[in-house]
VEXLO-216366 format. One record per atom (N, C-alpha, C): residue in one letter; x, z, y. Coordinates in pm, whole numbers, padded with zeros to 5 digits, always signed. Example, Ala and Ser with C-alpha at 12.3 -4.5 7.8 and 13.67 -1.06 7.14 Angstrom:
! VEXLO-216366
A+01319+00780-00569/A+01230+00780-00450/A+01320+00780-00330/S+01285+00708-00225/S+01367+00714-00106/S+01290+00787+00003/
END
This chain:
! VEXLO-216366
X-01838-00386-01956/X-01694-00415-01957/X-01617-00309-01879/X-01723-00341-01781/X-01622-00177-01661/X-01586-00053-01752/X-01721+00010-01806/X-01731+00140-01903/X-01590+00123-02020/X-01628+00003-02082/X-01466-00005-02169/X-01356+00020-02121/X-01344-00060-02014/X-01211-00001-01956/X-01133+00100-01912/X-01212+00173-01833/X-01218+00315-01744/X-01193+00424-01848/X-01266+00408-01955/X-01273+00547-02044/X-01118+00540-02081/X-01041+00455-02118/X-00930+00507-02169/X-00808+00531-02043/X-00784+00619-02067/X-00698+00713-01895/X-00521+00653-01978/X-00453+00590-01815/X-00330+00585-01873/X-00271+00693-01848/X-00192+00695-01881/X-00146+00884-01936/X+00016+00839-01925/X+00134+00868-01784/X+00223+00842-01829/X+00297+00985-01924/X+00434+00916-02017/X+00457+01061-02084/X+00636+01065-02058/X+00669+01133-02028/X+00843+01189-01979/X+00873+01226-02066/X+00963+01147-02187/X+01032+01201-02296/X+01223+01187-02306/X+01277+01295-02360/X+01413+01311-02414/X+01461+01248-02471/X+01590+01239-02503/X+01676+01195-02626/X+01761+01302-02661/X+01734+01354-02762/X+01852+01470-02815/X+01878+01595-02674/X+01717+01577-02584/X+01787+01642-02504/X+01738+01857-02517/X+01803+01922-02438/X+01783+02050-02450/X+01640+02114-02418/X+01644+02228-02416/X+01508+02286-02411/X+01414+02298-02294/X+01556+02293-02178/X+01536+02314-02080/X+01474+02204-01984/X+01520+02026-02054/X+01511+01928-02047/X+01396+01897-02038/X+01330+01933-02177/X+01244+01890-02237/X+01137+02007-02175/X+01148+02041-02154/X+01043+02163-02038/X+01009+02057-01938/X+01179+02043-01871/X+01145+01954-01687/X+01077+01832-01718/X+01097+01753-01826/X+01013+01631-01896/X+00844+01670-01926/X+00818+01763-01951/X+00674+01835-01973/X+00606+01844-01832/X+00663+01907-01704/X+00673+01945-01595/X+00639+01801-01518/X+00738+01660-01557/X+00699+01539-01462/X+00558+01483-01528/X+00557+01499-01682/X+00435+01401-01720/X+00327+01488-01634/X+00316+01650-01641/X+00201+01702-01591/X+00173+01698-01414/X+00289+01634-01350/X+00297+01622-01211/X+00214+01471-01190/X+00254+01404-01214/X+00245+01253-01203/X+00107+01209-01287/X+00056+01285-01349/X-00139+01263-01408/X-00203+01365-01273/X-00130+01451-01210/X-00187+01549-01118/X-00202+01453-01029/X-00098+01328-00955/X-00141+01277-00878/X-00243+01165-00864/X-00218+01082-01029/X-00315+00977-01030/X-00452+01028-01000/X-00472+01165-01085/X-00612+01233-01052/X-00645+01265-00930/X-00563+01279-00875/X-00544+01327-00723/X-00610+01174-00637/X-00583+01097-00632/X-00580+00949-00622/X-00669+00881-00688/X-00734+00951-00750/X-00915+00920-00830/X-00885+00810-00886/X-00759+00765-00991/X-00738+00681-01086/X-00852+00739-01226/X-00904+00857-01241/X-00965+00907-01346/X-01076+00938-01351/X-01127+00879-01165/X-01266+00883-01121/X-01330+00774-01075/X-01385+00807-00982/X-01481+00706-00928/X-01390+00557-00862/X-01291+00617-00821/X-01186+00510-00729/X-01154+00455-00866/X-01082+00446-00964/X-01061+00369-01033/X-01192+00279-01111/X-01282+00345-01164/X-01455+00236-01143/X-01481+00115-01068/X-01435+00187-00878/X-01464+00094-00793/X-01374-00024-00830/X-01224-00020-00846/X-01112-00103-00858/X-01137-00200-00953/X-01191-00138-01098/X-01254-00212-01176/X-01352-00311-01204/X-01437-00255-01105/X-01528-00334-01032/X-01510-00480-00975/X-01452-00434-00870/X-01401-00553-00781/X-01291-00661-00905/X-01235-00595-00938/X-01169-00728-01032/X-01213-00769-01122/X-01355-00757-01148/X-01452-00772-01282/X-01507-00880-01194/X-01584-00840-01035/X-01678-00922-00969/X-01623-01032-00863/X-01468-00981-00853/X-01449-01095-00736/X-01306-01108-00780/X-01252-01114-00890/X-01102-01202-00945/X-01012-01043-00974/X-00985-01008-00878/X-00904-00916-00853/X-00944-00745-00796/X-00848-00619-00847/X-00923-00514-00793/X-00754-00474-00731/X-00713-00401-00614/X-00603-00376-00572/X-00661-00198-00526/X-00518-00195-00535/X-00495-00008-00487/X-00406-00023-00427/X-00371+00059-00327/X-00281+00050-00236/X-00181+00154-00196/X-00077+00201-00233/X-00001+00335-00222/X+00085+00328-00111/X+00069+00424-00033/X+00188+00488+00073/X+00184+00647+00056/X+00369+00618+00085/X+00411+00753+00110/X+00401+00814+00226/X+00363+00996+00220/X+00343+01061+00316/X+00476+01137+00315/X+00552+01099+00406/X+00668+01203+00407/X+00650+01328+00432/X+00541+01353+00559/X+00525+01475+00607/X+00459+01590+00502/X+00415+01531+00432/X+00345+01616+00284/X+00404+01589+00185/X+00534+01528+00181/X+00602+01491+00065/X+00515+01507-00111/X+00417+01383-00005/X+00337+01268-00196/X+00310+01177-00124/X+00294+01096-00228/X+00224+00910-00196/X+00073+00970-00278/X+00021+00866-00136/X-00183+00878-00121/X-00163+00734-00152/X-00311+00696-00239/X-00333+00587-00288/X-00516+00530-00212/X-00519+00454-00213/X-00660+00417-00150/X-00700+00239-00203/X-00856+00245-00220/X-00875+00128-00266/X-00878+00008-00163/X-00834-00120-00219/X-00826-00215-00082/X-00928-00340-00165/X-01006-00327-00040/X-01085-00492-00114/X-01052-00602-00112/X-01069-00717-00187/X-00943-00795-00208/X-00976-00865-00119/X-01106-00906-00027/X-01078-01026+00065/X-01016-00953+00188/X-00911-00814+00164/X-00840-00801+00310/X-00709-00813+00296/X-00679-00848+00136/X-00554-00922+00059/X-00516-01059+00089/X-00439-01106+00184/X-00448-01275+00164/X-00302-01279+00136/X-00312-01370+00073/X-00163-01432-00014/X-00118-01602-00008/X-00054-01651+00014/X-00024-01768+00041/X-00049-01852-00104/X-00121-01995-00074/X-00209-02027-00191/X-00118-02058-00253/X+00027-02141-00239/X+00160-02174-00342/X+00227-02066-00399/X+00219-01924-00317/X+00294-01816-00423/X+00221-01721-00456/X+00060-01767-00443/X-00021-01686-00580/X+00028-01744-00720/X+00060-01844-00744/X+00076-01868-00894/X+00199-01813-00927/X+00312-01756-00838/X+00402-01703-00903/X+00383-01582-00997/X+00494-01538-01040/X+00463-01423-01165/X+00431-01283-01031/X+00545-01300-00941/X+00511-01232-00843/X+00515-01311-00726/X+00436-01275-00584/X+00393-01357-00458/X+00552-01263-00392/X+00632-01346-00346/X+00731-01281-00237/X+00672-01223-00104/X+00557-01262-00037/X+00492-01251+00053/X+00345-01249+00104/X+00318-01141+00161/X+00131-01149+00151/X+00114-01051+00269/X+00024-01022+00334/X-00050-00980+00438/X-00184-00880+00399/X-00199-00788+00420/X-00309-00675+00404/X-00376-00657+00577/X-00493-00717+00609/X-00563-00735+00701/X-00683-00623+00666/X-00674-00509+00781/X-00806-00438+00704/X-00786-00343+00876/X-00956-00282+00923/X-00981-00213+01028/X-00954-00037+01006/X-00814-00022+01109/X-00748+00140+01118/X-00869+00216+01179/X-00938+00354+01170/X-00929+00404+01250/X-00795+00457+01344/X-00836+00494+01474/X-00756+00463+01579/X-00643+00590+01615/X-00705+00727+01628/X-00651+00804+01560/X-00568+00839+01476/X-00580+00785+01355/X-00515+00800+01206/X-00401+00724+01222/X-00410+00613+01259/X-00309+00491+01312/X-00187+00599+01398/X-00270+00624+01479/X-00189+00684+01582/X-00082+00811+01568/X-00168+00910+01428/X-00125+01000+01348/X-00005+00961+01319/X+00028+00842+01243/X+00090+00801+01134/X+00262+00789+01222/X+00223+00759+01388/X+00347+00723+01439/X+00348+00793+01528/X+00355+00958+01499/X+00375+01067+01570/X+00492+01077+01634/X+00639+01009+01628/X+00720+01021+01657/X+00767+00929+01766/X+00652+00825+01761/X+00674+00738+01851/X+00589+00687+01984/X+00630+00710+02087/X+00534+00736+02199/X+00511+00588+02222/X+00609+00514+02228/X+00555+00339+02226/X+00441+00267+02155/X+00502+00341+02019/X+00367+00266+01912/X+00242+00328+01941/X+00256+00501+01989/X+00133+00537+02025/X+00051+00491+02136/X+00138+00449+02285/X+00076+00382+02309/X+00024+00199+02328/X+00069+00197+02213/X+00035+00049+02229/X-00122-00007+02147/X-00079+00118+02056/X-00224+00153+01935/X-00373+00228+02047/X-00302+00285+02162/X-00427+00365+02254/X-00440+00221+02333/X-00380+00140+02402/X-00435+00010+02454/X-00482-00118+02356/X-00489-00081+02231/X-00508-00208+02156/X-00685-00217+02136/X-00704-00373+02133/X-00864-00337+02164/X-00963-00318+02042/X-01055-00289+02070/X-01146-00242+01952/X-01190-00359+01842/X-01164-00332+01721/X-01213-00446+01596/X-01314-00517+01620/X-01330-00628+01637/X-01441-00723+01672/X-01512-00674+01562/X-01653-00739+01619/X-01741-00689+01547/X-01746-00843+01447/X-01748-00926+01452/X-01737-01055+01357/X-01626-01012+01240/X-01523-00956+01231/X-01415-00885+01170/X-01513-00744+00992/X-01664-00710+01114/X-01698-00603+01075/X-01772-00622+00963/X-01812-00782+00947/X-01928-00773+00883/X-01904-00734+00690/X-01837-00748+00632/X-01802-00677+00487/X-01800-00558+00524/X-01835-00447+00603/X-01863-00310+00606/X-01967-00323+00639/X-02050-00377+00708/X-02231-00379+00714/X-02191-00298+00890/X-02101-00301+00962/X-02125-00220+01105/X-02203-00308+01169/X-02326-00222+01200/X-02429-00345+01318/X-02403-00262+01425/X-02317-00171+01463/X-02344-00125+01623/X-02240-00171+01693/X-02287-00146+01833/X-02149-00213+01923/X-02025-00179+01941/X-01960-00218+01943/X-01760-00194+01938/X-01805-00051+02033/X-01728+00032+01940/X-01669+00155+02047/X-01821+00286+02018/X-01903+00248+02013/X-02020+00322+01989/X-02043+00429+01881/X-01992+00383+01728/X-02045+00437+01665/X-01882+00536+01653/X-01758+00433+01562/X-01677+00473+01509/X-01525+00347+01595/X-01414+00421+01657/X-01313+00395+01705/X-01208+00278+01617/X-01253+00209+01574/X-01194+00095+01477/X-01088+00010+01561/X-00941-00010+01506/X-00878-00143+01571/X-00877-00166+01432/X-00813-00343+01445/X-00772-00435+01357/X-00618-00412+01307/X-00604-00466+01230/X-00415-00454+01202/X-00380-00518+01097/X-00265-00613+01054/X-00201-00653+00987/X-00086-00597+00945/X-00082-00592+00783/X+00049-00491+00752/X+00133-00646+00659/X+00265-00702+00691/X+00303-00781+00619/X+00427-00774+00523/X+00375-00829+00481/X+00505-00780+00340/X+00597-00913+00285/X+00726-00914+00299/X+00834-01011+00245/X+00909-00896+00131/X+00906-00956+00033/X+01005-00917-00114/X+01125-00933-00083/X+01261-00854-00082/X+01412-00911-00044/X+01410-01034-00160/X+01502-01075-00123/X+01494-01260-00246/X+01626-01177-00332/X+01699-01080-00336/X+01790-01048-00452/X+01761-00915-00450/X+01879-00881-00582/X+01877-00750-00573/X+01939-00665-00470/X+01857-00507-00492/X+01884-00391-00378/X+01918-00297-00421/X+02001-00242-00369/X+02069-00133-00399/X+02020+00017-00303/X+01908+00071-00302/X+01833+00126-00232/X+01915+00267-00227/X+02013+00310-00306/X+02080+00431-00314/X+02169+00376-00176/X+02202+00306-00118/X+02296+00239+00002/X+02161+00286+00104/X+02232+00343+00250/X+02184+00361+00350/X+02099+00224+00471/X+02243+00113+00395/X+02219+00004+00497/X+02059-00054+00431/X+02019-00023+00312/X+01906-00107+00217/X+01785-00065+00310/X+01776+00073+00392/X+01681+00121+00472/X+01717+00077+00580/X+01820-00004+00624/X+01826-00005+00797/X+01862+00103+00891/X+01956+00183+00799/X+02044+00345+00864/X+02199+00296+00819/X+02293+00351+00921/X+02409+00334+00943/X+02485+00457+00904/X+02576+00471+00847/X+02628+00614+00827/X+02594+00713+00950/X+02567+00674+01069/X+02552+00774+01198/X+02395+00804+01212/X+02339+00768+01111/X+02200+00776+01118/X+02147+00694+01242/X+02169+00590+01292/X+02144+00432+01378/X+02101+00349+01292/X+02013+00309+01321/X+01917+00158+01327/X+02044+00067+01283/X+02012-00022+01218/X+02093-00151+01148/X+02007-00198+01106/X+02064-00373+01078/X+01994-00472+01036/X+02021-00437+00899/X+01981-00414+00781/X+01935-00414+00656/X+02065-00520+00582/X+02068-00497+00474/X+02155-00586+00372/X+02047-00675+00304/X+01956-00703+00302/X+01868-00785+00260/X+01802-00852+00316/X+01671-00907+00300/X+01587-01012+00379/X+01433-00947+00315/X+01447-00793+00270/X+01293-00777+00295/X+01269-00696+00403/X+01103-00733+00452/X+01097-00632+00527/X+00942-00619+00543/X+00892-00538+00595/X+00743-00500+00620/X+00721-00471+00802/X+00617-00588+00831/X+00554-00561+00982/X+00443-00488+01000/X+00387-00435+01095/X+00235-00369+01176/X+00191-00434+01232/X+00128-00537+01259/X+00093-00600+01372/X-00061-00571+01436/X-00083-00598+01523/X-00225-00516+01620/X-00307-00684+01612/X-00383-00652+01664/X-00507-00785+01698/X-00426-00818+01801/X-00360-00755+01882/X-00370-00795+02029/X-00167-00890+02059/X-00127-00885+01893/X+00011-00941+01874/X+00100-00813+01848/X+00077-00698+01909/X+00206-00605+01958/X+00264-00546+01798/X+00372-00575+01811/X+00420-00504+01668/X+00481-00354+01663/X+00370-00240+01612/X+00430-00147+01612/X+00519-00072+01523/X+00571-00160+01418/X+00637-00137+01341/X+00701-00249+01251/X+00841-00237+01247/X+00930-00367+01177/X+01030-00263+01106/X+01025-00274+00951/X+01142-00212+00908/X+01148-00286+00790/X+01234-00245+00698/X+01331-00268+00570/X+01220-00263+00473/X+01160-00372+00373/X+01165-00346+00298/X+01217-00347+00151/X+01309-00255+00125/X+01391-00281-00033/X+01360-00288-00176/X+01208-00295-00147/X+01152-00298-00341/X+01124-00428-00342/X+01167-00446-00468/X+01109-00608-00510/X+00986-00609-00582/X+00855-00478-00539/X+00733-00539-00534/X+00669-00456-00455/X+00565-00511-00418/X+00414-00480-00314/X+00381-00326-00351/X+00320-00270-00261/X+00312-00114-00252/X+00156-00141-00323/X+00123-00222-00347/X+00006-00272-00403/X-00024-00248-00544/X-00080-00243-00571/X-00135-00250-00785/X-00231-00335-00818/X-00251-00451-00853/X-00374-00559-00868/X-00392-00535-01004/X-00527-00494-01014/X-00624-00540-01156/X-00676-00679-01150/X-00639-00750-01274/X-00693-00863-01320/X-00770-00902-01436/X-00875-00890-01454/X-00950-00860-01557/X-00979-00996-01683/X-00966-01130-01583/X-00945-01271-01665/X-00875-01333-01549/X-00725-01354-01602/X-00679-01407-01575/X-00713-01542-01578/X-00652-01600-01448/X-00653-01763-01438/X-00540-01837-01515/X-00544-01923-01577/X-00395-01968-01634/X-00341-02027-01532/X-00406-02064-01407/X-00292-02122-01246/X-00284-01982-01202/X-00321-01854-01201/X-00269-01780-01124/X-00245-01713-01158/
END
């Protein structure tokens, strides 16, 4: 079933209407950008197999995309679904407004990510090491701190409940003066550590999950 699936590559394609030559070039230019990245993102390799996998063997297969500003592209990575939890009344929705991605940072990378911020950095250098009970779906049998620098972390996600107007400054939580503001909506995305500390609370304005779920048989409740 996996093999069926995988072989056929989605292929997005950037097409015109009546448009010019020049158009229809820059339209040639996005379809060949945007297969550069899925490939990039091993949608045409092995990572997409694995994804397949998991939603063949355990309900669901998820991918997970964030943007890298500092390299201006979004990196994609596979997430296993028991670090997906979703609230059991708004799994049956068409979409869940709210869900939680529980999965072990290296400590470093974490730390990478909030280069700009000496708080979050250090709150991520005092946060304590991933229990090892936490470890066992990776198979780690050695002792915290020994092999590889692991914390815990929760990333949470609320859907705004209307529409967003994301071309508006306030939809990010920026003020014409480039200041912090409370958002025009009610989504938003947290960081949270094992240890409570939240190193990150901001806006979020899409009305879906940075997530991609494969479902291979659907449930008719979910």
């Amino acid at each position: 079933l996996v093999a069926m699936v995988v072989r056929n590559k989605v292929r997005p394609f950037f097409m015109t209407s009546g448009g010019s030559p020049d158009e229809r070039e820059k339209a040639q230019g996005m379809t060949k950008a945007v297969e550069s990245e899925l490939r990039t993102a091993g949608l045409y390799d092995e990572t997409a197999v694995d994804i397949c996998f998991d939603g063949t063997l355990f309900d669901v297969g998820c991918m997970k995309w964030t943007p890298d500003f500092a390299n201006m592209r979004v990196t994609g990575a596979r997430c296993f679904p028991w670090e997906v939890l979703i609230p059991e009344r708004e799994q049956r929705l068409p979409m869940p407004r709210q869900f939680v991605h529980v999965t072990a940072y290296d400590r470093g990378v974490l730390r990478a990510q909030f280069a700009n911020d000496k708080a979050a950095q250090e709150m991520i250098d005092n946060a304590p090491n991933a229990p090892r009970e936490e470890m066992w779906m990776y198979g780690d049998e050695a002792e915290d701190g020994t092999v590889s620098d692991l914390v815990l972390a929760a990333e949470l996600y609320h859907l705004p409940s209307g529409k967003v107007d994301r071309k508006e400054k306030t939809a990010w939580g920026m003020g014409k003066d480039g200041r912090s503001i409370t958002p025009n909506h009610d989504g938003r995305r947290l960081i949270v550590l094992q240890n409570g500390n939240v190193i990150d609370d901001g806006a979020w304005p899409f009305e879906y999950p940075p997530s991609a779920f494969f479902l291979s048989r659907k449930k008719p409740t979910e």
